[in-house]
PDB file with one MODEL, atoms N, CA, C and O in Angstrom:
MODEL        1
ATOM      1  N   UNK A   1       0.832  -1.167   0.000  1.00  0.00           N
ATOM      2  CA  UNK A   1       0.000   0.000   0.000  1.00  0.00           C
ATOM      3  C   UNK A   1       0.887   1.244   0.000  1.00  0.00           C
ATOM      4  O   UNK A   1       1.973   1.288   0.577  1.00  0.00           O
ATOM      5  N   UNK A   2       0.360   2.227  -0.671  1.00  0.00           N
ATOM      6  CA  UNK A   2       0.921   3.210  -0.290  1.00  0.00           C
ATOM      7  C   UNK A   2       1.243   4.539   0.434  1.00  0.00           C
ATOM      8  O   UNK A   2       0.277   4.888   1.113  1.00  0.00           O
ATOM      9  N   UNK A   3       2.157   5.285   0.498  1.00  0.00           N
ATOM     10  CA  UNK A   3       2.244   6.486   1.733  1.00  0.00           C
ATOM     11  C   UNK A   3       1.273   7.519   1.641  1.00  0.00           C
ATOM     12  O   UNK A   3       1.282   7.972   0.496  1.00  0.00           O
ATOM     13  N   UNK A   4       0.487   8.048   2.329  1.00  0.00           N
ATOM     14  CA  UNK A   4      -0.157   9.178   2.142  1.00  0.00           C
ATOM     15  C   UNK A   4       0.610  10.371   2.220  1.00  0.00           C
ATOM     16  O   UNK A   4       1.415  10.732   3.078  1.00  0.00           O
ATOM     17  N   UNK A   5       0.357  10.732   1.533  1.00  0.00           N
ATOM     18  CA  UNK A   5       1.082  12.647   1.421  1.00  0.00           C
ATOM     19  C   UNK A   5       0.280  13.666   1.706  1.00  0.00           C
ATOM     20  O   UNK A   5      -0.702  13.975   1.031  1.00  0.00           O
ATOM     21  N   UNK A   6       0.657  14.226   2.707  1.00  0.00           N
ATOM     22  CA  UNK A   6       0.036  15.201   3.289  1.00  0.00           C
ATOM     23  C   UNK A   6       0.371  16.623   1.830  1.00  0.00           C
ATOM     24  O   UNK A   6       1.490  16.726   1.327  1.00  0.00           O
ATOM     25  N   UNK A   7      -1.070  17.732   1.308  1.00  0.00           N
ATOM     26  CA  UNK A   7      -0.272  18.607   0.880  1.00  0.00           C
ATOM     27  C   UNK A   7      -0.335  19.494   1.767  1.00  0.00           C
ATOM     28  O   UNK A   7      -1.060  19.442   2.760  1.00  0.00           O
ATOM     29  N   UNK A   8       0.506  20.478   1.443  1.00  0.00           N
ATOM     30  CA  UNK A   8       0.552  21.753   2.161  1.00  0.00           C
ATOM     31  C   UNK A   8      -0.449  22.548   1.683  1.00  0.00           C
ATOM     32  O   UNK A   8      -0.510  22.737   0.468  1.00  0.00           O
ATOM     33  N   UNK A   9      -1.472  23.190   2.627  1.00  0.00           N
ATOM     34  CA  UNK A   9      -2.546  24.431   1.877  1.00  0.00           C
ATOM     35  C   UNK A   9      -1.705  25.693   2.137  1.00  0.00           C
ATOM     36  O   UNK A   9      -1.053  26.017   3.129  1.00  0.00           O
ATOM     37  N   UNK A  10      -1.907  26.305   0.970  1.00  0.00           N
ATOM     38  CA  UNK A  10      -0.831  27.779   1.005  1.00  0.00           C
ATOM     39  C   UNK A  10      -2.664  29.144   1.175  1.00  0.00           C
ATOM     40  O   UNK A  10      -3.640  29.218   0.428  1.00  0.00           O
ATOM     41  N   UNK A  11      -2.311  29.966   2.534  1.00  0.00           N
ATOM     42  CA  UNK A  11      -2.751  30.612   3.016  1.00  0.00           C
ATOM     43  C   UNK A  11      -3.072  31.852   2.057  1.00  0.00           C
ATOM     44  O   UNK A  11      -2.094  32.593   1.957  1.00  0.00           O
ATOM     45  N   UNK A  12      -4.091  32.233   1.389  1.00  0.00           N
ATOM     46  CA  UNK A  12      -4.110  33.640   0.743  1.00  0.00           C
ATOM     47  C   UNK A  12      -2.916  34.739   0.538  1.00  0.00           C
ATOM     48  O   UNK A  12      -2.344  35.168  -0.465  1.00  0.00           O
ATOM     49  N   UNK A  13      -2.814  34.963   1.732  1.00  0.00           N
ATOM     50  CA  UNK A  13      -1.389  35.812   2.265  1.00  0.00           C
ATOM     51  C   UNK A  13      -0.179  35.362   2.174  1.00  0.00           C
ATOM     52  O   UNK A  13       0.747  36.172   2.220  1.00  0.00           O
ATOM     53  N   UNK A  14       0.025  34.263   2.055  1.00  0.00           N
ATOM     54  CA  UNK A  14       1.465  33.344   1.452  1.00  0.00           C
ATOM     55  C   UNK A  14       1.556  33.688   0.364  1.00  0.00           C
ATOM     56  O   UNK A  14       2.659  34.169   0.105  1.00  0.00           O
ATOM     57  N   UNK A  15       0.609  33.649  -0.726  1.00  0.00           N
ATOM     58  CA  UNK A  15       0.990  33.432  -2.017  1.00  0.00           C
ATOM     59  C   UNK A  15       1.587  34.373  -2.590  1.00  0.00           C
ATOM     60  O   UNK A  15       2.618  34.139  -3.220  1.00  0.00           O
ATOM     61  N   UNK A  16       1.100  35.562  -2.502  1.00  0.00           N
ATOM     62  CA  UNK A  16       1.703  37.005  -2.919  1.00  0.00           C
ATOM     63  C   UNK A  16       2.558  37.357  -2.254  1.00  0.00           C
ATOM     64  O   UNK A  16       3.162  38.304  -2.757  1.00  0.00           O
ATOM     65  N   UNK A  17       3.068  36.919  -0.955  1.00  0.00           N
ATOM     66  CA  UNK A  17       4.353  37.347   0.080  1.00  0.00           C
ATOM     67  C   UNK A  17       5.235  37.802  -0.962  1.00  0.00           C
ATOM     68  O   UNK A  17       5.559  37.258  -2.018  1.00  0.00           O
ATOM     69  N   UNK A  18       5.755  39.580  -0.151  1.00  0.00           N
ATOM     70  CA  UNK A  18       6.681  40.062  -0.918  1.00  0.00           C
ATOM     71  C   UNK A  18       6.748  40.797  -2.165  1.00  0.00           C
ATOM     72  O   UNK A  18       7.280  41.904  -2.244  1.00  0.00           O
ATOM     73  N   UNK A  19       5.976  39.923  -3.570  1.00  0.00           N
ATOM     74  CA  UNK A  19       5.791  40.431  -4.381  1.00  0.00           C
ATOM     75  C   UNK A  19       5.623  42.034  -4.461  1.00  0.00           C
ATOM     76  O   UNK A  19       6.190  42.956  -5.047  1.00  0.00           O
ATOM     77  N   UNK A  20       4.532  41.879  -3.553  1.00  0.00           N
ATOM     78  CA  UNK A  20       3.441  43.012  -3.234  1.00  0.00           C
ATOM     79  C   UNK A  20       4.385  44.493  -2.689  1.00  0.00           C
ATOM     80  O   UNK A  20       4.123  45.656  -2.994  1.00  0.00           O
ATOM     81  N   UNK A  21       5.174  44.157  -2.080  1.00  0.00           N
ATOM     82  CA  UNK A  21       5.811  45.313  -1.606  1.00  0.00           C
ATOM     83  C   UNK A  21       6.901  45.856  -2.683  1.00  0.00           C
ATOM     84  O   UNK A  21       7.410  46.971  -2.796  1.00  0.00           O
ATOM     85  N   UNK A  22       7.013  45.074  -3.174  1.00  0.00           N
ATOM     86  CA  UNK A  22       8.228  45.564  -4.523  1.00  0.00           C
ATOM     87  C   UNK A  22       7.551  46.432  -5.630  1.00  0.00           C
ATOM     88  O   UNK A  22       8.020  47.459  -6.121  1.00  0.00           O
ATOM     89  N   UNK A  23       6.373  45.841  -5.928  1.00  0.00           N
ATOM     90  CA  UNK A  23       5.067  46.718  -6.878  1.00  0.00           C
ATOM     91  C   UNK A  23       4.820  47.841  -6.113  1.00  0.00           C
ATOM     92  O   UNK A  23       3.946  48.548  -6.614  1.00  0.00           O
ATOM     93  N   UNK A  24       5.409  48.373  -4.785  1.00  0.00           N
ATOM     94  CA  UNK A  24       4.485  49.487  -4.307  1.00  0.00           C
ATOM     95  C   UNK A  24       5.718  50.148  -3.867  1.00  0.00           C
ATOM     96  O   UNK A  24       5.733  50.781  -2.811  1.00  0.00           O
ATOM     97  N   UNK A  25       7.127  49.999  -4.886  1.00  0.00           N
ATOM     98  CA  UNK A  25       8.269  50.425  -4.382  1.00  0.00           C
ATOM     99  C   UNK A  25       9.336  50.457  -2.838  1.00  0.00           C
ATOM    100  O   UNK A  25      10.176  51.290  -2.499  1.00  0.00           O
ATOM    101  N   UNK A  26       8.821  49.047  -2.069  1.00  0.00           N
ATOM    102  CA  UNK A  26       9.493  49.097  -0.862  1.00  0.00           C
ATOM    103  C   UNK A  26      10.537  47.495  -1.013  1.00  0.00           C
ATOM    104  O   UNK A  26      10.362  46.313  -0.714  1.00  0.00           O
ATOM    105  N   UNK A  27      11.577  48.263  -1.610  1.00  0.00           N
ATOM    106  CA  UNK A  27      12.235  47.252  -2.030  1.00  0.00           C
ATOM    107  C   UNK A  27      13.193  46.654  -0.926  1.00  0.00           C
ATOM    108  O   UNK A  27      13.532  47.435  -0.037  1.00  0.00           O
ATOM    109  N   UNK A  28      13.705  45.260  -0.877  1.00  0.00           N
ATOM    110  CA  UNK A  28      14.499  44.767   0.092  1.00  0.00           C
ATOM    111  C   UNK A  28      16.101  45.218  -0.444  1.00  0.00           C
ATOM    112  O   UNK A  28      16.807  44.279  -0.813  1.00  0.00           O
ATOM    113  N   UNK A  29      16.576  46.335  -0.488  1.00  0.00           N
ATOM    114  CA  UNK A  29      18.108  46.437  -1.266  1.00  0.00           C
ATOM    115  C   UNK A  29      19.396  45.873  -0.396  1.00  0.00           C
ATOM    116  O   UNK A  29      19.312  46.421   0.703  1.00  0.00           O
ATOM    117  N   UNK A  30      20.386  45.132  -0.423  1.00  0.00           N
ATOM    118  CA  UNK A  30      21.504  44.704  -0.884  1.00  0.00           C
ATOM    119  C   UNK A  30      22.339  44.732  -1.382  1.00  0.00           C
ATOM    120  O   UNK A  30      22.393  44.154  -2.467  1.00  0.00           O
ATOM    121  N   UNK A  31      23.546  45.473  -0.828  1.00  0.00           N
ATOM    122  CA  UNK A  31      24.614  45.117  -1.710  1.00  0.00           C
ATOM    123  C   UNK A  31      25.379  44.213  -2.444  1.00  0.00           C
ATOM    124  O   UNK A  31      25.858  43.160  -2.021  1.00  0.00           O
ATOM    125  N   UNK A  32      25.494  44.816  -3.897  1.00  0.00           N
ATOM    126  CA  UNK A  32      25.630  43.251  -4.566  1.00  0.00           C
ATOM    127  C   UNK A  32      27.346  43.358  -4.630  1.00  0.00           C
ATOM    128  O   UNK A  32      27.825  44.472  -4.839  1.00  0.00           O
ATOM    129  N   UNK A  33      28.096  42.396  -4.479  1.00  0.00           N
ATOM    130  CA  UNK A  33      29.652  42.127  -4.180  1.00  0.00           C
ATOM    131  C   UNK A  33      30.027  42.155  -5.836  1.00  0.00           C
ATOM    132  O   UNK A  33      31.088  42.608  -6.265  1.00  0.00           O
ATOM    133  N   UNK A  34      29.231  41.731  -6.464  1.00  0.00           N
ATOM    134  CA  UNK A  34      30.101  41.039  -8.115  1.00  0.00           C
ATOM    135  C   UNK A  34      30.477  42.017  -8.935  1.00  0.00           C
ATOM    136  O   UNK A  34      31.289  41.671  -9.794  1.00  0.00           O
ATOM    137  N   UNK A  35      30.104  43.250  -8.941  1.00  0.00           N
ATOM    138  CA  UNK A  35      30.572  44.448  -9.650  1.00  0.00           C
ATOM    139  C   UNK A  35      30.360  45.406  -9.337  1.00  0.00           C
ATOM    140  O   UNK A  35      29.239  45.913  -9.390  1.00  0.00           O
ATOM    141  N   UNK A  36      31.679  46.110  -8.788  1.00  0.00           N
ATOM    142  CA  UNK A  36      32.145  47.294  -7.964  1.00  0.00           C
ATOM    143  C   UNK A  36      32.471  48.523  -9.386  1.00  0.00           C
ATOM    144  O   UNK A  36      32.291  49.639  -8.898  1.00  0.00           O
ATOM    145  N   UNK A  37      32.673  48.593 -10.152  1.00  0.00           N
ATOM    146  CA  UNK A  37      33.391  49.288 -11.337  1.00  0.00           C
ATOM    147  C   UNK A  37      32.242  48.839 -12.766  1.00  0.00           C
ATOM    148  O   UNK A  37      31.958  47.818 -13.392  1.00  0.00           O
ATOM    149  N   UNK A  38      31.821  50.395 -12.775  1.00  0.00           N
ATOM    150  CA  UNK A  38      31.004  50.497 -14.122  1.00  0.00           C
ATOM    151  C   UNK A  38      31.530  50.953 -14.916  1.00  0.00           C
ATOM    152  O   UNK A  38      31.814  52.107 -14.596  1.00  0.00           O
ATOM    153  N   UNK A  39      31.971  50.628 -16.161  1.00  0.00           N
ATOM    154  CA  UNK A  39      32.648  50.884 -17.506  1.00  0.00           C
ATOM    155  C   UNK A  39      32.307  51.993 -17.969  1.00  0.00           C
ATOM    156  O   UNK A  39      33.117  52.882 -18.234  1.00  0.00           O
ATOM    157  N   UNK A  40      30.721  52.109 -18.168  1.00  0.00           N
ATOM    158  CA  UNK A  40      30.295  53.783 -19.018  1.00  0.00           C
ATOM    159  C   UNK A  40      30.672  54.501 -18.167  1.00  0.00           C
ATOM    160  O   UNK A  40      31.448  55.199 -18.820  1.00  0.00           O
ATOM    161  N   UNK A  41      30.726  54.985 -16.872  1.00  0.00           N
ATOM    162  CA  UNK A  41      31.024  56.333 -16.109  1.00  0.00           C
ATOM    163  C   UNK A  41      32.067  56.162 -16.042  1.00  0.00           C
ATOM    164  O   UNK A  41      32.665  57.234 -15.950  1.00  0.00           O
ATOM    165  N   UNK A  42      33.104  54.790 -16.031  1.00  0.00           N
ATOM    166  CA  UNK A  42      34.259  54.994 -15.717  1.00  0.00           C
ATOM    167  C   UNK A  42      34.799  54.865 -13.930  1.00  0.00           C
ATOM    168  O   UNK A  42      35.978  55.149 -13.722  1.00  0.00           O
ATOM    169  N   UNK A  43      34.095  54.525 -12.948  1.00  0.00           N
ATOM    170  CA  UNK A  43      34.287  55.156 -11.383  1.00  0.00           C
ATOM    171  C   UNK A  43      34.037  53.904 -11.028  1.00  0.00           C
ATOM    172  O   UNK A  43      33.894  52.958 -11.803  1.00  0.00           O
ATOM    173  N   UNK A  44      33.963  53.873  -9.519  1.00  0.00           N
ATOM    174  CA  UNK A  44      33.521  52.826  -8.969  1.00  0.00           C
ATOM    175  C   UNK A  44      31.838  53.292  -8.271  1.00  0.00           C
ATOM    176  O   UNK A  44      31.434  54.408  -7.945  1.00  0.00           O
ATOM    177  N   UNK A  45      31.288  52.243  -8.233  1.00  0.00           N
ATOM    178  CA  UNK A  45      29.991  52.629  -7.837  1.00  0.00           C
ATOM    179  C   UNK A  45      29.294  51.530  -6.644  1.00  0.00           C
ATOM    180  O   UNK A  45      29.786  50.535  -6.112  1.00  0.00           O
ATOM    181  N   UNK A  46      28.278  52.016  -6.525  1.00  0.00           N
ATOM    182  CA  UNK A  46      28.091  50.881  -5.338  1.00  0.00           C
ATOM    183  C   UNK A  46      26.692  49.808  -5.765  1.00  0.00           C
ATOM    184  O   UNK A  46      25.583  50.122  -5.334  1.00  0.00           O
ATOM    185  N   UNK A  47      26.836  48.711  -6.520  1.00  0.00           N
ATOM    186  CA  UNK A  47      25.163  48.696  -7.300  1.00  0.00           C
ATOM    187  C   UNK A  47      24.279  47.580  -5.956  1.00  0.00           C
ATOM    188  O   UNK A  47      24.920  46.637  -5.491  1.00  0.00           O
ATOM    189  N   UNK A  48      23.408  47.741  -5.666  1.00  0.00           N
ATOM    190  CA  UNK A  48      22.461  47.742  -5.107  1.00  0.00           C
ATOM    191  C   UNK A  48      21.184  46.351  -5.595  1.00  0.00           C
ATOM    192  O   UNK A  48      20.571  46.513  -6.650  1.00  0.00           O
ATOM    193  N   UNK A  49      20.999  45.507  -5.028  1.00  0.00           N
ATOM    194  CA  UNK A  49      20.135  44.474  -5.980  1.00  0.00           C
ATOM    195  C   UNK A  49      18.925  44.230  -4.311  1.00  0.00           C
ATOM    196  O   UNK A  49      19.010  44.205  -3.083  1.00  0.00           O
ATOM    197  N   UNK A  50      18.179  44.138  -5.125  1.00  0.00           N
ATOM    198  CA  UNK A  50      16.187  43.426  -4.946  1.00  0.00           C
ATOM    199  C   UNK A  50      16.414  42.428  -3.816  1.00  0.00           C
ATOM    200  O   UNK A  50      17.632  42.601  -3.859  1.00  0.00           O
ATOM    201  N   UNK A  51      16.303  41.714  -3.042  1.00  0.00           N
ATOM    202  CA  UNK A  51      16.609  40.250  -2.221  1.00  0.00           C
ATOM    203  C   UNK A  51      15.330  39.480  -3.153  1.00  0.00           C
ATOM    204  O   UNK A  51      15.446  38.441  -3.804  1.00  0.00           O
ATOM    205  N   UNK A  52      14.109  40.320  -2.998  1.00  0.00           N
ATOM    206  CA  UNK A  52      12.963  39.609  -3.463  1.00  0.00           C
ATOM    207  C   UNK A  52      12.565  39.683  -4.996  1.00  0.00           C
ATOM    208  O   UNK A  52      11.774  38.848  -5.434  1.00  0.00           O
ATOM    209  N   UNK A  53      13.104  40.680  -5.837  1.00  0.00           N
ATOM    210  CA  UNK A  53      12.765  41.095  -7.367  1.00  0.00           C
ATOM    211  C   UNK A  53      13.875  40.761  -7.921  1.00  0.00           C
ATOM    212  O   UNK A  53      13.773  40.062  -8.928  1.00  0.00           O
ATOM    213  N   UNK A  54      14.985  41.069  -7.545  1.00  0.00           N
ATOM    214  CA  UNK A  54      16.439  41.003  -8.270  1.00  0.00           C
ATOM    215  C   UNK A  54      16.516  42.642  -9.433  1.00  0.00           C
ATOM    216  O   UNK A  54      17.386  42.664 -10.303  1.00  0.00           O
ATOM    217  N   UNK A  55      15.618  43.768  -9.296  1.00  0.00           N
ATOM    218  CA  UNK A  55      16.004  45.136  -9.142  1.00  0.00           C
ATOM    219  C   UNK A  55      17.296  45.453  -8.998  1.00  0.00           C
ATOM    220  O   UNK A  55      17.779  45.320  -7.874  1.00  0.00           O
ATOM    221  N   UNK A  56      18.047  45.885  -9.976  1.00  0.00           N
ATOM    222  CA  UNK A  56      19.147  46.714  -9.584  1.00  0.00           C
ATOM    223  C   UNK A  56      19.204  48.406  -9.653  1.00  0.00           C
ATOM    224  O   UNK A  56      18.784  49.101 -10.578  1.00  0.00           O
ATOM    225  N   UNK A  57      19.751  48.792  -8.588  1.00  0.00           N
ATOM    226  CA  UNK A  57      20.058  50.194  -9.209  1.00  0.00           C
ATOM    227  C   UNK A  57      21.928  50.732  -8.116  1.00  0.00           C
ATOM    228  O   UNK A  57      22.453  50.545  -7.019  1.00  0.00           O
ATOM    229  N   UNK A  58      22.106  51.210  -9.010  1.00  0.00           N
ATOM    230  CA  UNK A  58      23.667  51.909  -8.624  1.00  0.00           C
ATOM    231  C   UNK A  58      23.482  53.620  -8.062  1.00  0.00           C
ATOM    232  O   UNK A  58      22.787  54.613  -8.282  1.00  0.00           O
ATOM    233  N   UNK A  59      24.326  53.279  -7.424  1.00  0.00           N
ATOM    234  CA  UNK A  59      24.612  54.514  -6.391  1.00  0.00           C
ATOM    235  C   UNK A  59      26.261  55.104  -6.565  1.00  0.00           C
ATOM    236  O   UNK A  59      27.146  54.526  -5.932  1.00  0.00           O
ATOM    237  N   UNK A  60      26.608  56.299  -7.471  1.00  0.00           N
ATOM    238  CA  UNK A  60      28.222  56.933  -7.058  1.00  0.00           C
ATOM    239  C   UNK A  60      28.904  57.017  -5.830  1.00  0.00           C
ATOM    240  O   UNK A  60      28.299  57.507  -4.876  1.00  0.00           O
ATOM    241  N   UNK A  61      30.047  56.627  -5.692  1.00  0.00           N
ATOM    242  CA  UNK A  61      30.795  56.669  -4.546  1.00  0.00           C
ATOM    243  C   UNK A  61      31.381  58.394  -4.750  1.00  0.00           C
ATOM    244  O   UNK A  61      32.127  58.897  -3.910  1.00  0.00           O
TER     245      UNK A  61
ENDMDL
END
């Protein structure tokens, strides 16, 4: 015979977790380590990434 599998019920409020705050501009930002030096300006910069969207945006040092 076989195992029963329990599923998991995902709660209204689970499903959209997060999303929701990135659409309403409250982004989780992070500094991202992999590229310190932007080619077009020439400088070093500080770029900035999403935890939850993956959004980047750069900031001048």
């Amino acid at each position: 015979m076989g195992d029963v599998v329990q599923f998991r019920r995902v709660k209204p409020g689970q499903k959209a977790q997060g999303k929701t705050l990135c659409k309403h501009g409250f982004h989780k930002w992070r500094i991202w380590k992999e590229k310190d030096f932007d080619v077009k300006q020439g400088r070093l910069v500080t770029v900035l990434r999403c935890a939850r969207c993956d959004t980047t945006k750069t900031q001048a040092l």
